[in-house]
ChimeraX commands (.cxc) that place a marker at each C-alpha (Angstrom):
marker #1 position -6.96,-9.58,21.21 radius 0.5
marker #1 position -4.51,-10.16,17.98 radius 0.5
marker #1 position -1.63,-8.21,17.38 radius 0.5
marker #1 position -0.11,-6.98,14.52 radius 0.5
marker #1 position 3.42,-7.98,13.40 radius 0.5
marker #1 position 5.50,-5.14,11.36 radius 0.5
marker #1 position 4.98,-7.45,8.36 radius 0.5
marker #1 position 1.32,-7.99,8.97 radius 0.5
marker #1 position -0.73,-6.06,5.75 radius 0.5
marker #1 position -2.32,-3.24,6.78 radius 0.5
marker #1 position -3.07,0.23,5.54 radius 0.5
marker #1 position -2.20,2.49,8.17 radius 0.5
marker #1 position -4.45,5.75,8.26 radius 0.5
marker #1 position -1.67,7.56,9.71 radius 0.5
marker #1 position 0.70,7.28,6.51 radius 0.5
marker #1 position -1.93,7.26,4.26 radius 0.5
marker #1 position -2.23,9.79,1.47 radius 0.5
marker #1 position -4.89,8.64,-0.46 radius 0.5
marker #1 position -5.95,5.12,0.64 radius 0.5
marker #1 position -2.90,4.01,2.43 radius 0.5
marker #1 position -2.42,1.08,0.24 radius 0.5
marker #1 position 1.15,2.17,-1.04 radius 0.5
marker #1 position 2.00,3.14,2.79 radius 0.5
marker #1 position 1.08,-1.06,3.81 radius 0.5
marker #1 position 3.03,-2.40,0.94 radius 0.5
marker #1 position 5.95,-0.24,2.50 radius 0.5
marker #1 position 5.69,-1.37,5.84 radius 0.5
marker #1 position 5.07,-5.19,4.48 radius 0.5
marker #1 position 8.43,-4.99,2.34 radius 0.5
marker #1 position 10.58,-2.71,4.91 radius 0.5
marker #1 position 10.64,0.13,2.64 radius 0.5
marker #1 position 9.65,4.05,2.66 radius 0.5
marker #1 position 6.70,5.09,2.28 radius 0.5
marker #1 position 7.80,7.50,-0.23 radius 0.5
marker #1 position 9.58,4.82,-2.27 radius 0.5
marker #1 position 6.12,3.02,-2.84 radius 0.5
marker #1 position 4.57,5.57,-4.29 radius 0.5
marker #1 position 6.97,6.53,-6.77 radius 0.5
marker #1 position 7.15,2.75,-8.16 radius 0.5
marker #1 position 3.64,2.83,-8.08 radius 0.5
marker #1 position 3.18,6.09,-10.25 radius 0.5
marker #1 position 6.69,5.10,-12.53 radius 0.5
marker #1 position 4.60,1.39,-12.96 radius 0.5
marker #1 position 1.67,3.78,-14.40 radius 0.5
marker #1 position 3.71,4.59,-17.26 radius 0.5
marker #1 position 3.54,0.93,-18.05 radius 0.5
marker #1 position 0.52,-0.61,-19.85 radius 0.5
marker #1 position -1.62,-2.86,-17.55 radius 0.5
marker #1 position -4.05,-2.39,-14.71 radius 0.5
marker #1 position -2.04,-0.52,-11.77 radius 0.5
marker #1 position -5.16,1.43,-11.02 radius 0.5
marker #1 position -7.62,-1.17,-10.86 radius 0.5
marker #1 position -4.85,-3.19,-8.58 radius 0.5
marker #1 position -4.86,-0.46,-6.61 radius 0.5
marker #1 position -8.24,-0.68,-5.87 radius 0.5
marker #1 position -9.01,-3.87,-5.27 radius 0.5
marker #1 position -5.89,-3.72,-2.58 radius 0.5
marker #1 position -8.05,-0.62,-1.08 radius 0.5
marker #1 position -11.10,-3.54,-0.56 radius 0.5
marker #1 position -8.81,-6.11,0.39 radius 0.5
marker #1 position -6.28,-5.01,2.62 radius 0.5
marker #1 position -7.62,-3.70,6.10 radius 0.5
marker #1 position -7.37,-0.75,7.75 radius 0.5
marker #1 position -5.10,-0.19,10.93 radius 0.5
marker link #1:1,2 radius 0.2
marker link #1:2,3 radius 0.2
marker link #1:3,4 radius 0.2
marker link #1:4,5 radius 0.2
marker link #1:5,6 radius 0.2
marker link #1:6,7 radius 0.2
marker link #1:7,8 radius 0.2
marker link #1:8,9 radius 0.2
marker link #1:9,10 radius 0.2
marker link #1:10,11 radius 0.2
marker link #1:11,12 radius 0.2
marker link #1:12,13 radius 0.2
marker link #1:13,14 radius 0.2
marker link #1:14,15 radius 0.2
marker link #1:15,16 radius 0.2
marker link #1:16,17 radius 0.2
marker link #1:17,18 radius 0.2
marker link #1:18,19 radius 0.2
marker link #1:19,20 radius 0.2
marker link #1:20,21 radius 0.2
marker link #1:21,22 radius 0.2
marker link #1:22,23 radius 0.2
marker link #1:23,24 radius 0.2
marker link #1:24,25 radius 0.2
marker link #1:25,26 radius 0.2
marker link #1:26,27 radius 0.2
marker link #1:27,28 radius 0.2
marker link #1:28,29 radius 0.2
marker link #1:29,30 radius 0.2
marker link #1:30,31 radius 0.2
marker link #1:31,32 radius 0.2
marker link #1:32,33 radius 0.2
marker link #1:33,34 radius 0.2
marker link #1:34,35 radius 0.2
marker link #1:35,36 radius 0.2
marker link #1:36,37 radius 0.2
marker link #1:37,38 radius 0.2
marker link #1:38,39 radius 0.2
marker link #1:39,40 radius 0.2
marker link #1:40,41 radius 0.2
marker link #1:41,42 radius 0.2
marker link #1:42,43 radius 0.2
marker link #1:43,44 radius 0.2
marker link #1:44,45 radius 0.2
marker link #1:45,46 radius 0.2
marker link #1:46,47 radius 0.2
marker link #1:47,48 radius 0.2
marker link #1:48,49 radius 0.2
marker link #1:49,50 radius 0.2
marker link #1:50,51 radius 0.2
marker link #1:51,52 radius 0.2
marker link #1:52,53 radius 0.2
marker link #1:53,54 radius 0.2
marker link #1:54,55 radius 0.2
marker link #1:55,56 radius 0.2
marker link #1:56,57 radius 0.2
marker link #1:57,58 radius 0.2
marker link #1:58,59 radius 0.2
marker link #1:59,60 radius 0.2
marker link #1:60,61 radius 0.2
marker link #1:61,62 radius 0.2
marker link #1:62,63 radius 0.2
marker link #1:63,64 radius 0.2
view
């Protein structure tokens, strides 16, 4: 049996809106939910490659 710390990474399904990856980051860093998400959609107006980050953190970080 392993337990999870409250700075393990994990998308919780419980806080997730769309893939719960802003929701993890959140709970990683000790921060709102809410917070994530907008610096996640005010990084969009940035050129680089938020989405396809975004993504691959879906893949990579497991589900709660």
């Amino acid at each position: 049996m392993t337990t999870h710390s409250s700075t393990s990474l994990t998308r919780p399904s419980d806080e997730a809106l769309i893939a719960g990856v802003c929701a993890g980051l959140a709970r990683r860093f000790g921060t709102k939910p809410t917070t994530m998400r907008i610096l996640f959609l005010l990084s969009c107006l940035l050129p680089g490659p938020q989405f396809v980050i975004y993504i691959v953190l879906w893949i990579m970080i497991p589900k709660s």
